[in-house]
C-alpha positions in Angstrom: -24.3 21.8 -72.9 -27.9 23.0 -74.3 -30.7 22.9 -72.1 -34.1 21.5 -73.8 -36.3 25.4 -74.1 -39.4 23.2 -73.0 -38.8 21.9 -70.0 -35.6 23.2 -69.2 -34.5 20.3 -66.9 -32.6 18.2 -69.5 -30.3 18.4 -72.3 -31.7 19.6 -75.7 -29.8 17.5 -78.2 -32.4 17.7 -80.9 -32.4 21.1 -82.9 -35.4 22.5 -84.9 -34.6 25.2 -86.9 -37.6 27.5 -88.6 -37.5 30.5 -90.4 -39.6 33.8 -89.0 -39.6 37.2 -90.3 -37.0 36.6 -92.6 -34.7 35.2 -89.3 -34.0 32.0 -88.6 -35.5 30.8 -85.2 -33.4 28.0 -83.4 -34.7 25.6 -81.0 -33.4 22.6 -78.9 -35.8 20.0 -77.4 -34.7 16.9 -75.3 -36.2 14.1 -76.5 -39.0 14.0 -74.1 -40.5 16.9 -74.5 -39.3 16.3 -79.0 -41.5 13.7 -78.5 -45.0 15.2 -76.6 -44.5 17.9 -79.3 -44.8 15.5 -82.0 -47.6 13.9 -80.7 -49.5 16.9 -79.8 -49.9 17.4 -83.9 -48.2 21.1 -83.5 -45.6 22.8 -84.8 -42.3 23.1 -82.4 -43.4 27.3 -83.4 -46.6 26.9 -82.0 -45.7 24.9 -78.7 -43.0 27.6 -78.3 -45.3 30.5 -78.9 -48.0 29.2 -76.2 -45.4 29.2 -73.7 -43.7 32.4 -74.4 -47.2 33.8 -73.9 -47.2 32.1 -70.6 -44.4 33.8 -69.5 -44.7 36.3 -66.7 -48.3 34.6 -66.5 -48.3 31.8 -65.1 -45.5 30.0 -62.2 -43.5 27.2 -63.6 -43.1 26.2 -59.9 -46.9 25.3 -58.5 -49.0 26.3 -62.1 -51.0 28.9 -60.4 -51.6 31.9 -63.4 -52.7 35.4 -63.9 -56.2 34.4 -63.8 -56.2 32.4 -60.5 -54.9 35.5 -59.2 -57.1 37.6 -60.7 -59.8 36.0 -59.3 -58.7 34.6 -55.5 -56.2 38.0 -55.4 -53.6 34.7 -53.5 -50.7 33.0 -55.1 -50.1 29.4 -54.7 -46.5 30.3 -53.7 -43.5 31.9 -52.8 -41.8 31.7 -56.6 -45.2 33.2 -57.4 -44.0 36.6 -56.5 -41.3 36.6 -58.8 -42.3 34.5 -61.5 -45.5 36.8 -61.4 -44.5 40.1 -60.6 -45.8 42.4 -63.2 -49.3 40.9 -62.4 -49.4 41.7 -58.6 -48.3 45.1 -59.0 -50.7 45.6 -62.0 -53.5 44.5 -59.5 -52.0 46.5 -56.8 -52.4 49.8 -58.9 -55.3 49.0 -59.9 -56.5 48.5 -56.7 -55.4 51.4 -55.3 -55.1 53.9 -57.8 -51.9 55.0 -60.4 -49.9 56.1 -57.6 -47.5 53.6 -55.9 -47.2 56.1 -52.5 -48.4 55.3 -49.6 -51.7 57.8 -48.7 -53.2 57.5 -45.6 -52.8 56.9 -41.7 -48.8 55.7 -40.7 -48.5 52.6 -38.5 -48.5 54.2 -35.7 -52.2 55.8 -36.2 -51.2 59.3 -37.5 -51.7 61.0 -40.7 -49.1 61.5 -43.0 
């Protein structure tokens, strides 16, 4: 069984096919989501396109994004640290410097 690419909860048993770069790009919608794309007046290409960007920004489980993080430097929750991993260890590093090794006083008050 196919699962529907949008929401990924149901079975996609309608196919939209659409040529891209010369390739042929395949995708299956339930009829749900088939049917919010048609009404949204995009293209199943464009409504795929948006939420491959979304990808690795933004947690499918509570909705929280890159931004929110960004800007609060909190995730909404726990799937956020997987669904968002690049991100906190982007701000992490940036936070701290390139270096990803601990510099500075141990736990137990000494210097490394």
């Amino acid at each position: 069984m196919t699962v529907c690419d949008l929401c990924g909860r149901r079975a996609g048993t309608l196919t939209d096919r659409t040529v891209v770069n010369n390739g042929l790009v395949e995708f299956h919608f339930c009829e749900s989501c088939f049917d919010e794309i048609r009404r949204s007046g995009l293209s199943t290409l464009e409504v795929m396109s948006r939420v491959a960007a979304r990808l690795g920004k933004e947690c499918p489980v509570c909705g929280r994004t890159a931004e929110d993080f960004a800007r609060t430097f909190s995730f909404g929750c726990p799937e956020c640290y997987e669904n968002m991993r690049k991100v906190a260890l982007s701000a992490v590093q940036a936070a701290q410097g390139a270096g990803a090794r601990h510099i500075g006083k141990r736990s137990d008050g000494r210097e490394r």
